[in-house]
C-alpha positions as CSV (number, residue, x, y, z in Angstrom):
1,X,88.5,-9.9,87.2
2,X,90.0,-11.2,90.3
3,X,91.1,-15.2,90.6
4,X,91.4,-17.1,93.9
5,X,92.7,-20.8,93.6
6,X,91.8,-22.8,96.5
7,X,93.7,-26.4,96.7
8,X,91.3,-28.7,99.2
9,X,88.0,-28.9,100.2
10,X,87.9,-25.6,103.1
11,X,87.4,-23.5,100.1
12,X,83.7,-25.0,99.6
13,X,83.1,-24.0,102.6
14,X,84.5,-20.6,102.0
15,X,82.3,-20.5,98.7
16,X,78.8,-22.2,100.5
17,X,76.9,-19.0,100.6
18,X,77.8,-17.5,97.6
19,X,78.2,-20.7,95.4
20,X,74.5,-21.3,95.2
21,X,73.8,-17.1,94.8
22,X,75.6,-17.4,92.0
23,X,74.7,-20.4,90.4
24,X,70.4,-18.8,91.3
25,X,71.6,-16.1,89.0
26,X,72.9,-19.1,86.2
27,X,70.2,-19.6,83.4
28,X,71.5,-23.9,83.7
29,X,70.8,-24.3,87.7
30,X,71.2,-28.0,87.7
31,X,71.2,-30.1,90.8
32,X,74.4,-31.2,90.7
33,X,75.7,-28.0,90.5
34,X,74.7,-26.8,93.7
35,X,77.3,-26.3,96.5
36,X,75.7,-28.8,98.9
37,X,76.4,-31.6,96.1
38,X,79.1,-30.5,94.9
39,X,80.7,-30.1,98.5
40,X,79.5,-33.6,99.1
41,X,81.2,-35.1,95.7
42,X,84.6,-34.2,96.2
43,X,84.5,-35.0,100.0
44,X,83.4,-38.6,99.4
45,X,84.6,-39.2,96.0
46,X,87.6,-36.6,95.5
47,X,91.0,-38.0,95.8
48,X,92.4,-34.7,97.7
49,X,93.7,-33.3,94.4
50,X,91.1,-30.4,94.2
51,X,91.6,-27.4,92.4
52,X,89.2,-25.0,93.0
53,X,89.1,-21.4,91.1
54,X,86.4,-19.2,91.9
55,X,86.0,-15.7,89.8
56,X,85.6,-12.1,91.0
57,X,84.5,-9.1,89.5
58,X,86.7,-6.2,91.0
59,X,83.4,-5.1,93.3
60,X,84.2,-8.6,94.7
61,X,81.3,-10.6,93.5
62,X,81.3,-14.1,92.6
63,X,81.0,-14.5,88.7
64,X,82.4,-18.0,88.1
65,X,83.6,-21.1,89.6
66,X,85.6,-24.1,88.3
67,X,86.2,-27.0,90.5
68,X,89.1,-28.8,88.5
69,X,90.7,-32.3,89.4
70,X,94.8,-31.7,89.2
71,X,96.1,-35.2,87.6
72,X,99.6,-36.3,86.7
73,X,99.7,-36.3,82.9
74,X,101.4,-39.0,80.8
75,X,104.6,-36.4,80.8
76,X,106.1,-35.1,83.8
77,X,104.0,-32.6,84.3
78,X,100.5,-32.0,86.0
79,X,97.3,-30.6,84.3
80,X,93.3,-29.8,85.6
81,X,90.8,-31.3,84.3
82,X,86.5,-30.7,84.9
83,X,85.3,-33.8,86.5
């Protein structure tokens, strides 16, 4: 399995294509799981603290994708939540 981390929006854009192959393979292919809501989400409603990690088998296809929101905890320290 290979990771990527993309920190702002461009990697949606990155994803588009393959996002919505890969959630047509998912058995839960809800609406607001598509890339075109999704994109849309964070761009109007994101606070530029993205944290996208998309999932890669080591033939290169897409197998997972987590868009996390990075938030300062109550310590001094940062962690990712799903939103």
């Amino acid at each position: 399995m290979q990771p990527t981390v993309y920190r702002n929006a461009d990697g949606f854009e990155t994803l588009a294509q393959e996002w919505d192959e890969l959630l047509a393979r998912s058995s839960r292919a809800l609406l607001f799981m598509r890339h075109v809501y999704q994109r849309t989400w964070w761009r109007y409603l994101g606070n530029d603290d993205l944290v996208l990690i998309a999932i890669r088998r080591d033939n290169g296809q897409l197998v997972g994708l987590a868009p996390l929101n990075s938030v300062l905890a109550r310590k001094p320290s940062r962690c990712m939540i799903y939103t």
